[in-house]
VOGU-3710 file (C-alpha; in Angstrom, 3 decimals, decimal comma):
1> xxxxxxxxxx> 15,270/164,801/33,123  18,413/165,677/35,033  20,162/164,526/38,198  19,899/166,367/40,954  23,605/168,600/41,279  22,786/168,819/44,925  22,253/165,407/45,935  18,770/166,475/47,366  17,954/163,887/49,779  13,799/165,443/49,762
11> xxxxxxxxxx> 13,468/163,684/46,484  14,112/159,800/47,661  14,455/158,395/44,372  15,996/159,503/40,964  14,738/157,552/38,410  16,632/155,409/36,758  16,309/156,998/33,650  18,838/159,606/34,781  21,519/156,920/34,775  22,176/155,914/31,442
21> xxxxxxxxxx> 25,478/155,739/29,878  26,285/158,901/28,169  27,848/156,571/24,915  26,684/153,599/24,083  28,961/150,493/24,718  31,192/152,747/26,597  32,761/152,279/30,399  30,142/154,867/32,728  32,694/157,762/33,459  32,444/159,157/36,934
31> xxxxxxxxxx> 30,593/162,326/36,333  27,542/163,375/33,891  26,022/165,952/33,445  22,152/166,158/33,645  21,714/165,461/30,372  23,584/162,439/30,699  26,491/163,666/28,538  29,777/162,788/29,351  31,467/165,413/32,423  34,803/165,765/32,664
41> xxxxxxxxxx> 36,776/163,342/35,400  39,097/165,603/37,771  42,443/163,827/38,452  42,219/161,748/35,825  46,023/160,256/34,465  48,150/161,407/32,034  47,443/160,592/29,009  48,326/161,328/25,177  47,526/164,582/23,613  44,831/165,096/20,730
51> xxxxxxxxxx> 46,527/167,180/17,905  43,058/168,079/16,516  39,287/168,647/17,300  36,350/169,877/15,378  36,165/171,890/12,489  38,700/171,268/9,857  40,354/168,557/11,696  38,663/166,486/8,518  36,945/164,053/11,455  32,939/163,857/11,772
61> xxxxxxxxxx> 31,362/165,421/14,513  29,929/161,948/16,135  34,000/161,547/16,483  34,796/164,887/17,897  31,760/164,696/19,874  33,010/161,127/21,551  36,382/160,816/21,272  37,203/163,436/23,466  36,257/160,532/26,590  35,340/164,030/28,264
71> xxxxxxxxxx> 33,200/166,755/28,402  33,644/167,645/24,719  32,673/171,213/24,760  35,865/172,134/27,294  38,116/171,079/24,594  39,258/173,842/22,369  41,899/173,377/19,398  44,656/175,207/17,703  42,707/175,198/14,447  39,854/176,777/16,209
81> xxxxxxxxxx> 41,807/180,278/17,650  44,322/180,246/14,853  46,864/183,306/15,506  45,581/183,998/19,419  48,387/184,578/21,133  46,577/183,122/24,112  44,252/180,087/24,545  42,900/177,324/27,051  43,931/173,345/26,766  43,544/170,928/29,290
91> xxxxxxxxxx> 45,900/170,633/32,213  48,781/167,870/31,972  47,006/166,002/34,335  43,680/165,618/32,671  42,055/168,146/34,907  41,369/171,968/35,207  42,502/174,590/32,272  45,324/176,274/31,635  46,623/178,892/29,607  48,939/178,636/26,799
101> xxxxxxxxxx> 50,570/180,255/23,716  49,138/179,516/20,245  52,083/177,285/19,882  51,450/175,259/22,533  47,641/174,665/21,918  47,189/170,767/21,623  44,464/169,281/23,188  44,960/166,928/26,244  43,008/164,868/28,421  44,024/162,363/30,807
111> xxxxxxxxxx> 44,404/158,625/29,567  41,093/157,059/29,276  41,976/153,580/30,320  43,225/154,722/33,399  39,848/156,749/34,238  38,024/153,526/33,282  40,429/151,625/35,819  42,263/149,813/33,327  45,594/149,093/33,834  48,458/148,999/30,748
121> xxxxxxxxxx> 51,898/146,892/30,906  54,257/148,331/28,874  56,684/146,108/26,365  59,395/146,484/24,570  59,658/150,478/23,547  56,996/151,557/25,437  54,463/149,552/23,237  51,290/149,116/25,475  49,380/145,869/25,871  45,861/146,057/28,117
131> xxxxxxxxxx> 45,884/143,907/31,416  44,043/140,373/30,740  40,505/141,452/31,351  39,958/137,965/32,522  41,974/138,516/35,467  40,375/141,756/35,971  36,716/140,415/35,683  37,252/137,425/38,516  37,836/134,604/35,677  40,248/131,907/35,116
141> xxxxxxxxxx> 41,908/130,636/32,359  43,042/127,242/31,791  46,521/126,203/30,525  47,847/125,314/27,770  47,044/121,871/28,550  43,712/122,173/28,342  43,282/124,009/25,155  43,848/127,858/26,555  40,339/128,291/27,023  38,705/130,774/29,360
151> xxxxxxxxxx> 36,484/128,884/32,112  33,847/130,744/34,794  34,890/130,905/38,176  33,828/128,173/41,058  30,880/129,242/42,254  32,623/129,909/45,766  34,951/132,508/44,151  31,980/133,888/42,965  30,228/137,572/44,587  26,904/137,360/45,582
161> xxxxxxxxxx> 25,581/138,753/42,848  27,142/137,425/40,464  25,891/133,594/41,533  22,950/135,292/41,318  23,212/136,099/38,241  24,558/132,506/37,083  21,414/130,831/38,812  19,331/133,455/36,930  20,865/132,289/33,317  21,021/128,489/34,455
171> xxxxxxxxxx> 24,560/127,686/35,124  28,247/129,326/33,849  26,744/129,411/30,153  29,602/128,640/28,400  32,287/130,198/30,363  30,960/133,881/30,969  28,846/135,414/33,332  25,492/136,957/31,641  23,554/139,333/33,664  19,709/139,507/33,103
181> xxxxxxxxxx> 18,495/141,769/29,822  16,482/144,644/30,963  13,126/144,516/31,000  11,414/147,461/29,527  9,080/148,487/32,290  5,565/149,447/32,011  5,467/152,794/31,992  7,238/153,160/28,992  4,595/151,385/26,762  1,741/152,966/25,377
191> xxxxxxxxxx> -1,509/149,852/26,040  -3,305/148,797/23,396  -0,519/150,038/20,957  2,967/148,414/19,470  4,731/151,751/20,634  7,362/152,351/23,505  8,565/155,751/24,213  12,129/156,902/25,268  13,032/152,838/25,690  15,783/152,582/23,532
201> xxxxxxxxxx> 18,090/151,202/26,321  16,141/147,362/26,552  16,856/146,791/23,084  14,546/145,215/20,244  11,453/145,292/23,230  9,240/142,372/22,281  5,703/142,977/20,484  7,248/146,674/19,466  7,289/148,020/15,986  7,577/151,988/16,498
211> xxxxxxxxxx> 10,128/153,479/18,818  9,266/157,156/19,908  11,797/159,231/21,005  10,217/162,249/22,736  13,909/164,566/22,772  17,560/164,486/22,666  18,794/163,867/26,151  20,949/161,196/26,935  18,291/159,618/29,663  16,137/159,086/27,244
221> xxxxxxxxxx> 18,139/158,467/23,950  20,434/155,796/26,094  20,933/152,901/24,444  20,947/153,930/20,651  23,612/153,688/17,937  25,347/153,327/14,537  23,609/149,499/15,155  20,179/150,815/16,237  18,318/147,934/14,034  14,985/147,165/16,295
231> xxxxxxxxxx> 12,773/149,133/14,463  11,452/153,001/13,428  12,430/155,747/15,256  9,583/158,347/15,347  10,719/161,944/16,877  10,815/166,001/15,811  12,623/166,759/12,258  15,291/168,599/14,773  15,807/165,251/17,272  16,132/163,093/14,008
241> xxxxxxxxxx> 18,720/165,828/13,048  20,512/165,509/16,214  20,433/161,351/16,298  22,172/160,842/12,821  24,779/163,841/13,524  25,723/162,596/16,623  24,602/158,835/17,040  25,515/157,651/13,542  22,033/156,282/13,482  21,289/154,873/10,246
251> xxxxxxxxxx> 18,911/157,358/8,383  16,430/154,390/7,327  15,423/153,949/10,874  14,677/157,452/11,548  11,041/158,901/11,022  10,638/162,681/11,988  7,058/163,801/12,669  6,695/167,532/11,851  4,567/168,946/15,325  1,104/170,144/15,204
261> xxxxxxxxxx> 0,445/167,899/11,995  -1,963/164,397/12,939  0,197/160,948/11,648  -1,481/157,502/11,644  1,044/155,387/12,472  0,092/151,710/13,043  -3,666/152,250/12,979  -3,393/155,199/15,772  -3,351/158,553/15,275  -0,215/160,569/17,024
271> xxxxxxxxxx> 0,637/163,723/17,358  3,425/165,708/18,712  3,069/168,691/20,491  6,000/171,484/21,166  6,996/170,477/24,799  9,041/173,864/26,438  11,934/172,168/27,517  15,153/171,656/25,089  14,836/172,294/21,504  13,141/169,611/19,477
281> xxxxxxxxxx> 11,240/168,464/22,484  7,833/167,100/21,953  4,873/166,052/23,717  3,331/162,901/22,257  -0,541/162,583/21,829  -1,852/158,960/20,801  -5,725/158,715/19,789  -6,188/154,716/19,737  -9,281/153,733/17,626  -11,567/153,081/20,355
291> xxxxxxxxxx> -11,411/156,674/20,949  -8,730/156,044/23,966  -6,337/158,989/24,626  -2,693/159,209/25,645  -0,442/162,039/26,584  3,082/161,226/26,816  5,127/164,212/28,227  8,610/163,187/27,729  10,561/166,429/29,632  8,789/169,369/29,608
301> xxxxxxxxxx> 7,466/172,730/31,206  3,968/172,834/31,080  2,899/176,475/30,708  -0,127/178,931/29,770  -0,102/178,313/26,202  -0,402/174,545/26,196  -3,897/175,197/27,456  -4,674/176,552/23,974  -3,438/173,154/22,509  -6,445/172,117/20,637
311> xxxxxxxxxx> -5,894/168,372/21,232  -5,546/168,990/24,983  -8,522/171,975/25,307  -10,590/169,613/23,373  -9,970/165,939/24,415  -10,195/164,365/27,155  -6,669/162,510/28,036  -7,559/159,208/30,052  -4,085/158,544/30,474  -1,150/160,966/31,166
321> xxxxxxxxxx> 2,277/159,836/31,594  3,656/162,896/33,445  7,612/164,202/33,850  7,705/164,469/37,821  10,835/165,611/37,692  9,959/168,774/40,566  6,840/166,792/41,778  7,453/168,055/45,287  6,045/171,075/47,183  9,422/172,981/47,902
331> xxxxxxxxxx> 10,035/173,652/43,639  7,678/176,438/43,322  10,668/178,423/41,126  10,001/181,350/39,446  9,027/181,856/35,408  11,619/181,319/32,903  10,827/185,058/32,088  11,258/186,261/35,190  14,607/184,576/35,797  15,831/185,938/32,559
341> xxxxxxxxxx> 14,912/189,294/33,535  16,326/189,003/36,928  19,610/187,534/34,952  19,990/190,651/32,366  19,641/192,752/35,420  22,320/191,401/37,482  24,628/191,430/34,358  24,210/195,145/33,924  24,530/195,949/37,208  27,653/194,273/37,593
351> xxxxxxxxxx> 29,188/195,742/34,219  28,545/199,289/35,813  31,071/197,866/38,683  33,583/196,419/36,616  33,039/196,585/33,051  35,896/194,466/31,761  33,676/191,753/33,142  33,480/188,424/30,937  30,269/186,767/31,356  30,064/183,090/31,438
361> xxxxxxxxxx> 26,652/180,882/30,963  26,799/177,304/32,012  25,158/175,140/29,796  24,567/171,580/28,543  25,317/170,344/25,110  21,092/170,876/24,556  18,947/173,181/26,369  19,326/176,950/28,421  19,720/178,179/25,067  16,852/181,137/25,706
371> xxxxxxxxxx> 19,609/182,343/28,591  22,676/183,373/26,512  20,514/184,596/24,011  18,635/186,942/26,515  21,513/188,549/27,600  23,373/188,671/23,938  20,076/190,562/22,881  20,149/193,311/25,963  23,395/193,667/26,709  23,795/194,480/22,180
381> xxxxxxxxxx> 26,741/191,414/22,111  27,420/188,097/20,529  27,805/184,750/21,987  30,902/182,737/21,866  30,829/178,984/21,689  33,114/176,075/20,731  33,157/174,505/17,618  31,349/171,510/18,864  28,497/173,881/20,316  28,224/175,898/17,724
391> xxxxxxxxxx> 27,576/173,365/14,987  24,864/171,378/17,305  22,972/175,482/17,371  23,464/175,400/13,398  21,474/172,370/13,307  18,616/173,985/15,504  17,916/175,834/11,943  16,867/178,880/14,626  18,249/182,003/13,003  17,754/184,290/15,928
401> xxxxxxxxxx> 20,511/182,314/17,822  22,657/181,421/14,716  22,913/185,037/13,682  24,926/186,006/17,315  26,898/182,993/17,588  30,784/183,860/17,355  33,909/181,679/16,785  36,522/184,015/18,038  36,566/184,220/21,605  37,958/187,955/21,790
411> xxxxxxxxxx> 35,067/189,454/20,032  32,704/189,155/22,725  32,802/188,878/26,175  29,866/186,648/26,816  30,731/183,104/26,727  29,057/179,424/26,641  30,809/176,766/28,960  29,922/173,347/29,914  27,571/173,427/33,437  30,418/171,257/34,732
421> xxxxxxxxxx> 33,191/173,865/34,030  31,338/176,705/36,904  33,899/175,723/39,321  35,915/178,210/40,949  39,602/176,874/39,897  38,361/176,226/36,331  37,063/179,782/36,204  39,755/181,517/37,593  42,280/179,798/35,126  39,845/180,094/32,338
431> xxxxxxxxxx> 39,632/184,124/32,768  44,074/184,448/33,389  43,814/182,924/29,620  42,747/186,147/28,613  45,330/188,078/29,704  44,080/191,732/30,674  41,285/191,717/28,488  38,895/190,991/31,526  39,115/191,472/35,190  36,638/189,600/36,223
441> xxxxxxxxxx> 34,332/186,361/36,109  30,505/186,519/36,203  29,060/183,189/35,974  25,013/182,085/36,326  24,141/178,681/36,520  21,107/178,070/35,634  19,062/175,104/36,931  16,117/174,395/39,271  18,225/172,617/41,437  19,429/175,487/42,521
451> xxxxxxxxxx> 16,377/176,164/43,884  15,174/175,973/47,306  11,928/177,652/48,359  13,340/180,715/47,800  9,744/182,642/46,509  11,620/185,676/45,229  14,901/186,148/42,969  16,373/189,380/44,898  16,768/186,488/47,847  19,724/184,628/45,406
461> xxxxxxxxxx> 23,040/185,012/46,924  25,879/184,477/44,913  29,092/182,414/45,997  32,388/184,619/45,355  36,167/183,809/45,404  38,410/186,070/43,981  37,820/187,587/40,592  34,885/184,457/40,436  31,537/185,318/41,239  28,857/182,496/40,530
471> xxxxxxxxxx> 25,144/182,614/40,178  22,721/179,769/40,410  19,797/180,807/39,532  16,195/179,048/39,030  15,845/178,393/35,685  14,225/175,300/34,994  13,252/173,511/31,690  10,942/171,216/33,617  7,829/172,005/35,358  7,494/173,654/38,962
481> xxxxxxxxxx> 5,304/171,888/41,435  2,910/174,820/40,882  3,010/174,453/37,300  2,186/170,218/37,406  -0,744/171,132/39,890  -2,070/173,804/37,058  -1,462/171,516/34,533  -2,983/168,151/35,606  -6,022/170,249/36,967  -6,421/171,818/33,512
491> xxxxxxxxxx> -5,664/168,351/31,515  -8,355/166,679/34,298  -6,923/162,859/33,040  -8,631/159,488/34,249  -5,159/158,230/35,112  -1,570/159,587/35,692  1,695/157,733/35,211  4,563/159,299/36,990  7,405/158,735/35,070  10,465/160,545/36,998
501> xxxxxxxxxx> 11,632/159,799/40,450  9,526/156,108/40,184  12,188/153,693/42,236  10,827/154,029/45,441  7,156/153,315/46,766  7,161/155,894/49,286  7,839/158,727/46,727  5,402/157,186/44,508  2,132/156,969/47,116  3,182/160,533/48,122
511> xxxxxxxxxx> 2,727/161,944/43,970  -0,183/159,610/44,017  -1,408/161,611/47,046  -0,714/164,815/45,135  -2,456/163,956/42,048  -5,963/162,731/43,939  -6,015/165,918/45,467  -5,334/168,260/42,530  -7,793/166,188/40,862  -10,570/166,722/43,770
521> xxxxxxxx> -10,691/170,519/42,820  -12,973/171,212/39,829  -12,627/174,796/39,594  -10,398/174,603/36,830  -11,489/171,989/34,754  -11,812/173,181/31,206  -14,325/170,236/29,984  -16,609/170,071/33,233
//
């Protein structure tokens, strides 16, 4: 599920799923993407340069894909373009791109303690010592006299909510200040089963021995790591890929469930279901042994074909925990077919106006894969992507895609950016790296954000400034209002769960109105 880009005010409340931090145990940066990945931070200070990044820099790919403190797909290495005379790096001040000779191509970004907010002293030769947290936190510290030990704050010096938070844990507890644990809420728990789904945020969850993990998006991978230790981790064989590569999960924790195939895990039998939203996605189906049925959606785009699910055509769900993500009448986008057709046609048209056009996709680090590899199929060209990308599309194991991807940037001219590079300033510096080989910029980004009641594609303006011309068009991995209405009156369950967009009661009695009257029309029931 993904954060709205346009700060749409009609939906009142974004879960708070969509705010998890992008790397566990690290500072929130300022920006994410809607995956939750780290964005980059414009602005940001100077900092020191990284001399290498992903492949043969001898570093693992959990590294590369962290230790960037940025968006990590924006960063592009010497090793990566050896011998091009021309290449992109990071502006010296942490923000924007820039061209430069092959000489010059180090990576920088700007210094992550000072996008955090933490402040250096420099001593001696410029040897850098952090500021004393405890200052920075509120907290005292006694002298030497009494033994150098940090003590709480008076409860006058105190915020508001942080003497709430000391009355909550019973007193200064030793000197720190302890907020609350999360509570894994309700919704996330499958009844009458030891199973949570996407909760990996709260912790070991009490009376929980299976974890399910329904895809690989931040929002709902958030809180798991190299010391994930609370129990199994059930998900796809290409998720469980995805969460040792780039979570250093320890493989003895990790369970992947091939789809379509019934597992009887704990007593109950589950089964995961292919979900039409990123790659490895899954629906999860849970038949307790009373004969009580569950349908957790995760993210996904319900569609046509999951009608001929058999589990779904032929059970009757009594509980459906639904991704609400567009559960509002104005998100009636069009088909992902549709938009991919109306995006290969816009891309043609505008090569026949300026063929030295390079054509840029926005993307994040999983999912709008099916749009860069509709246009590198009809317009006959291969896709370009960083090192990082590419070896997160290797590990899809999907040879249609891994067959067209290309490390040299000069060999095609359709390219694979980070959603949060489709600025105008980023753009324009990104194509003046190329010299004369292209003249222009067309850019599509594709999200149902962008969307708003527009009923037909040729009613899509793009925005234009200079050589720049950007598309944001409505292609959406999650389901259209249309398509929940179709799908919960096919499905017919006894109960729905909303699980996007849940933090605020008025939002929730106005889905709960929306469900009760779906549900009051019987004509398509398939099981009446």
């Amino acid at each position: 599920m993904g954060a709205s880009e346009n700060g749409d005010d009609d939906l009142d409340s974004i879960s708070d799923d969509r705010h998890s931090d992008c790397v566990p145990g690290s500072p929130r940066l300022d920006r994410e993407d809607e995956d939750g990945f780290p964005s980059e931070v414009v602005g940001g200070g100077r900092g020191e340069g990284i001399e290498s990044f992903g492949e043969g820099d001898g570093g693992s790919f959990a590294s590369s894909f962290y230790g960037s403190g940025t968006d990590w797909s924006r960063l592009r290495s010497s090793s990566e373009e050896e011998g091009d005379g021309s290449g992109v790096i990071l502006d010296d001040d942490g923000g924007g791109l820039r061209s430069g000779t092959a000489s010059e191509k180090k990576l920088k970004q700007g210094n992550l303690l000072q996008l955090w907010g933490v402040k250096m002293k420099e001593i001696g030769a410029g040897e850098p010592r952090q500021a004393n947290l405890l200052q920075m936190w509120g907290l005292k510290r006694k002298g030497a006299g009494d033994g150098g030990c940090e003590v709480a704050p008076l409860e006058s010096e105190l915020p508001p909510a942080k003497k709430r938070w000391r009355r909550l844990n019973g007193g200064s507890n030793g000197g720190a200040v302890v907020a609350q644990p999360r509570v894994c809420p309700f919704y996330k728990k499958i009844p009458g089963t030891p199973f949570t789904v996407d909760a990996f945020r709260y912790g070991c969850v009490e009376g929980c021995s299976a974890y399910f993990l329904t895809h690989f998006h931040a929002d709902h991978y958030g809180g798991l790591s190299k010391k994930w230790s609370h129990g199994p981790i059930y998900c796809t064989p290409l998720t469980a890929r995805l969460v040792r590569m780039c979570l250093y999960v320890d493989p003895l924790f990790i369970r992947p469930l091939e789809l379509n195939e019934e597992h009887i895990i704990g007593g109950v039998r589950v089964t995961l279901l292919e979900a039409n939203h990123c790659p490895g996605a899954a629906l999860i189906h849970f038949r307790l042994s009373n004969g009580q049925c569950y349908l957790h959606t995760g993210d996904f785009r319900a569609s046509k074909p999951m009608q001929a699910y058999p589990l779904l055509a032929n059970q009757r769900v009594d509980v459906l925990y639904l991704d609400t993500t567009y559960c509002n009448p104005r998100y009636k986008f069009p088909s992902k077919e549709d938009v991919l057709s109306y995006v290969v046609r816009v891309s043609n048209d505008f090569l026949k106006k300026w063929p030295k056009t390079l054509i840029v996709v926005g993307a994040y680090s999983i999912g709008k894969e099916c749009v860069y590899l509709a246009l590198s199929k009809a317009l006959g060209v291969k896709i370009h992507a960083d090192a990082s990308r590419r070896r997160i599309l290797q590990s899809f194991n999907w040879s249609e895609l891994s067959e067209r991807i290309s490390s040299n940037p000069k060999d095609t001219n359709l390219h694979v950016l980070p959603i949060s590079s489709l600025r105008f300033e980023i753009l324009d510096s990104y194509l003046k790296s190329y010299g004369n080989q292209y003249t222009d910029v067309l850019a599509f980004r594709p999200t149902g954000w962008t969307y708003s009641e527009r009923t037909q594609l040729s009613l899509i303006k793009p925005i234009s400034k200079g050589k720049v011309t950007i598309y944001g068009v409505p292609y959406s991995e999650h389901s259209s209002f249309t398509e929940l209405r179709e799908f919960v009156q096919f499905l017919r369950p006894s109960k729905i769960i909303p699980t996007v967009n849940v933090g605020n009661a008025s939002t929730r009695d106005k889905m709960q109105s929306y469900f009760q009257e779906w549900l009051k029309d019987k004509s398509m029931s398939h099981n009446s």
